[in-house]
N, C-alpha and C positions, 0 to 999 in steps of 0.2 A: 479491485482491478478486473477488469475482463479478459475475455480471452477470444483473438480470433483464429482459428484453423483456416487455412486457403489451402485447397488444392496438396491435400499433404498425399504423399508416397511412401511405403515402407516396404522393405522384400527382406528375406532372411533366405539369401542364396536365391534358388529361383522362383520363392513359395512367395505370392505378392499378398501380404499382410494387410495393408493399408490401401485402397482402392479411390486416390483422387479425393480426400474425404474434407468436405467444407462442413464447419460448426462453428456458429456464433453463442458465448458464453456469455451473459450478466454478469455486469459485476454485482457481490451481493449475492448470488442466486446459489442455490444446493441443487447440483444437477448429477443425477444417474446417468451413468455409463449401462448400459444394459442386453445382456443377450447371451449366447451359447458359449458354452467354453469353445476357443478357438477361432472366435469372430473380429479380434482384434481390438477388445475393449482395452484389453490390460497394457502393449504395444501403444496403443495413443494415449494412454495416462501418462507410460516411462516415456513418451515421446515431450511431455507437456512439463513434466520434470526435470530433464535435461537429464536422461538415462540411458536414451535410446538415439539417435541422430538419424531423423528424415532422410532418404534417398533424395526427396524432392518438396517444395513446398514449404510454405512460413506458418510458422507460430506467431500472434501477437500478443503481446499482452498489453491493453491501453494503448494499443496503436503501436509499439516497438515491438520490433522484431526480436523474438526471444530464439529463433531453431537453433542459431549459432553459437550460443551464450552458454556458458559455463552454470553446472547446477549453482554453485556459490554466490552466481549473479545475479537468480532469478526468484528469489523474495519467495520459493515455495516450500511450502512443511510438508512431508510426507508420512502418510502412516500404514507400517505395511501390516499383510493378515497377520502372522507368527510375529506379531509386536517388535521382531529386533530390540530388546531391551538390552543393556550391558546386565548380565548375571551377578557382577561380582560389584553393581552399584549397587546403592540403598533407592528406593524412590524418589528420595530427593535428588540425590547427584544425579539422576537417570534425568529429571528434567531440565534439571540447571544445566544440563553438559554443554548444549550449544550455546549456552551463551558464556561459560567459561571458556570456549575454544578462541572464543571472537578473535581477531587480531587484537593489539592490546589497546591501540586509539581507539576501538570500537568498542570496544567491551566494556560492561559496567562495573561498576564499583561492589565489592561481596556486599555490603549492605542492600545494591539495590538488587543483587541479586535473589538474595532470600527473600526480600519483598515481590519481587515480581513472581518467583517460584512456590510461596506460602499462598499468593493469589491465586495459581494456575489449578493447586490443591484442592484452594477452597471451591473452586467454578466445577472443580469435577470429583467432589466431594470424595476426596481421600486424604483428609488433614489428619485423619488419626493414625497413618498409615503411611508415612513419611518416612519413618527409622527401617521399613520393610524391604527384606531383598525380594527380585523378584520371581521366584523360588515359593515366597509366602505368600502370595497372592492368586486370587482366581483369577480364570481366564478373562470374564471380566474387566474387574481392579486392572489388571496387565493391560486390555486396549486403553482401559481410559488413561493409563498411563503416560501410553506411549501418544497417547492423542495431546496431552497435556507437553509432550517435553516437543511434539511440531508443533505447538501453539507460542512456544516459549521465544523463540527468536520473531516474535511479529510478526508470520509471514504473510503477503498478500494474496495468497491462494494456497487452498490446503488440499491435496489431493490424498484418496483413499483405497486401499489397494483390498476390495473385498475385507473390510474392515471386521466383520463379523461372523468371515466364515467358518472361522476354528470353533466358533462357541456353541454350544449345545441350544436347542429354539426358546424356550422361558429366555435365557439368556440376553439372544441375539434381539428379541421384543421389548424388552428391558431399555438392552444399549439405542436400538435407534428411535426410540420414543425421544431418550438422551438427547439423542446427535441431534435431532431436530431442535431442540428447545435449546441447546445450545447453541444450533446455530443461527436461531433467532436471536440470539441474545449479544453472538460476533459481528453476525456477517459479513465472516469471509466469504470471497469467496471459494464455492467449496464444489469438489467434481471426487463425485466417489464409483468406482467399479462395484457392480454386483450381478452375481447370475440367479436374482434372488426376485424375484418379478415381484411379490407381495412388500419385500422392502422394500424397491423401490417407487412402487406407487405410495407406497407410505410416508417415504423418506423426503423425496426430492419435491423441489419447483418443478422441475421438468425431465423426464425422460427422454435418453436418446436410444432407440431399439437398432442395434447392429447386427447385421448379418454379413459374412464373408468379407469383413473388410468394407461396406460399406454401411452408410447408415439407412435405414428402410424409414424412419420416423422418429421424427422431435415433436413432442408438443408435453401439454401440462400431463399429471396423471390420469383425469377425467380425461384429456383428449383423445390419448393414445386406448381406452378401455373402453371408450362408447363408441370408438370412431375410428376403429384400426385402418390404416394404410394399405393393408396389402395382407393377403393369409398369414406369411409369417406372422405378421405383429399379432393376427385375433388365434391363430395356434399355440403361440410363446405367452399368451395372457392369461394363464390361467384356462381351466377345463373346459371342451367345446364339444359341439355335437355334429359331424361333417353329414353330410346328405347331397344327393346329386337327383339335380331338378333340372326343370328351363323352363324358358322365359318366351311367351307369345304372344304376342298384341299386347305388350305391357304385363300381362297377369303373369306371376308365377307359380310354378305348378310342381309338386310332388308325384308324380305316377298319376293318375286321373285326378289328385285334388288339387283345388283351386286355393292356393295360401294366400296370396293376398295381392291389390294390385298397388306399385307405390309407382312416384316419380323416377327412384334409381332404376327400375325396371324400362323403364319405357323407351329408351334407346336401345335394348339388348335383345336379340331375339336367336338364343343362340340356348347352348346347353351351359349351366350354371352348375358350383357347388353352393351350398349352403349353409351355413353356420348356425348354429342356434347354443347359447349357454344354458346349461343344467337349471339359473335358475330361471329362464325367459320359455320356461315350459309350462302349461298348465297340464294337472294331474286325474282323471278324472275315472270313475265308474263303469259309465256309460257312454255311449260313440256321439260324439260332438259334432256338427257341421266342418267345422274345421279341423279336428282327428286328422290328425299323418298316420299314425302308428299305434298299434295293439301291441300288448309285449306282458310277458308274465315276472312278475318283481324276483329279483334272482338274485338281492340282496339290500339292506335298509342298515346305513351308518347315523345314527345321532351324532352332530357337529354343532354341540352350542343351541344358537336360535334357529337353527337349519339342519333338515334332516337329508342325506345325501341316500339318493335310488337309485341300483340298477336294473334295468330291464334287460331282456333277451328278448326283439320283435320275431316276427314270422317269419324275417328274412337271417334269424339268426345276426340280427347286431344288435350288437349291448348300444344301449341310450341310457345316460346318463338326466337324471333329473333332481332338482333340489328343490324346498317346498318350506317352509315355516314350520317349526316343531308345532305350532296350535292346529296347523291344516291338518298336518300327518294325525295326530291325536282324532281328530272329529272324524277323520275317515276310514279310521279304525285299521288299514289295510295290514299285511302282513307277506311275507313270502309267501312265491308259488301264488298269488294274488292275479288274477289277469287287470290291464288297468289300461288308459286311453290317454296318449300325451297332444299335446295340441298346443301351438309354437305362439307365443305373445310377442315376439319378436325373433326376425330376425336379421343377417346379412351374407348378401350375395357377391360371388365373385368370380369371373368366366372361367369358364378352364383352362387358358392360357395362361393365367392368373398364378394359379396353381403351383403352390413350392413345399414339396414336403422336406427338403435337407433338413429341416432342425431332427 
């Protein structure tokens, strides 16, 4: 089932939540909700649930209009953070419930109940763990639970309320390795909230990055991380390096150095900031042609296949740089190290542009 958003509205007294926000959903598709606490991610999930009721604006789903509809009419499972489980069920009755609720023409027969609920077990491997209250389970075992008992009534769309954010990280890397392969294996479709930038490039088809009630960028994960939209998105993505340059006859420039001359540049002749990530820096000895900056290493994190560096330049700002454990190794360096960073990439954007609220 899809989902279209037109023009929605939401206010909480005079505080406007929801800002005119248009979104087309896939049916089929695992799409992140994504961004700041109090951007409005959570608000348009319960809006999309039939939790919340629009000021203004339609929900569809497969082209009907759902704003006005009763949760009970709208074919969605929901799974909240803190599980909502009954305490005082066993894991089975915990997923059986909604379909023992049904009305009684609806509802299936106890045989096909336990068949359909022994299945839901087996898809989210806790068959041995059926007779358990949920008291005796990890936090874990508890989402996938609670993900199994909204799977239970069939719904056409599953929404997800920060699904992972009670659980400790081994954890939370664990479950949505899961959720993904699981939800290859449903394809519902599925719209999960996270203020978890790394899950959600991991997670979904496609991110939506919200800010204030609006949406700043929709595209795949690749899209949104090579190709941000606007500062917000390339600030909220993971660790950057801000630098303030401009742009003349096309070439950009650092203080007297020349970085590079590209096409985005050549319309702009104005004062720019500059972004550069930790790892689109090369790390070097000696002063390069291209060299921005000097800076003495004023701290060295091993992280896996990547060693994370901070600098302090001459101007006193820490630059952040990251570099391949084999590099680090060959160049022997160490704190209190002087050393030369020099930008293999970057991206510019005017200073009107400019939005620090996150």
């Amino acid at each position: 089932m899809s989902i279209d958003i037109i023009n929605l509205d939401k206010y909480f007294g005079k505080f406007h939540v929801i800002k005119n926000l248009n979104l087309k959903i896939k049916e089929g598709e695992l799409v992140a909700l994504l961004g700041p606490s109090g951007c409005g991610k959570t608000t348009l999930l319960r809006m999309i649930a039939g939790l919340e009721t629009p000021d203004s604006g339609s929900i569809l789903f497969s082209g009907e209009d759902k704003a006005e509809k009763k949760i009970s009419e709208r074919e969605v499972g929901f799974v909240f953070q803190h599980y909502a489980l009954f305490k005082h069920m066993r894991v089975f009755e915990n997923i059986a419930f909604g379909l023992e609720v049904k009305p009684k023409k609806f509802r299936p027969s106890k045989d096909e109940i336990n068949e359909k609920v022994m299945s839901l077990l087996k898809l989210v491997k806790l068959e041995q763990l059926k007779d358990r209250f949920p008291s005796e389970l990890s936090g874990g075992q508890r989402q996938r639970v609670a993900l199994a008992r909204a799977l239970a009534v069939e719904p056409k769309i599953l929404l997800l309320d920060e699904p992972f954010g009670a659980l400790d990280a081994q954890v939370r890397k664990e479950l949505r390795r899961w959720l993904r392969k699981l939800h290859d294996e449903i394809h519902v479709t599925s719209v999960f909230v996270t203020h978890d930038q790394e899950e959600a490039l991991e997670v979904s088809d496609r991110v939506v990055l919200m800010n204030q009630g609006k949406i700043e960028q929709v595209g795949t994960p690749e899209e949104v991380y090579t190709n941000p939209a606007s500062p917000f998105v390339y600030n909220f993505l993971g660790n950057v390096n801000l630098f303030r340059g401009r742009v003349e006859n096309g070439k950009l420039y650092l203080g007297e150095i020349e970085i590079k001359e590209a096409d985005e540049t050549k319309s702009i002749n104005n004062e720019v900031y500059i972004y550069i990530r930790p790892h689109h820096f090369e790390i070097s000895l000696e002063k390069k042609e291209n060299t921005i900056s000097k800076g003495k290493i004023d701290h060295i994190s091993p992280s896996g296949s990547n060693v994370k560096i901070e600098l302090v330049d001459e101007q006193n700002q820490a630059i952040l740089v990251e570099i391949p454990t084999e590099k680090y190794k060959s160049m022997g360096i160490k704190k209190s190290d002087v050393v030369f960073v020099s930008p293999k990439e970057t991206k510019i954007f005017s200073v009107e542009d400019q939005d620090f609220s996150i």
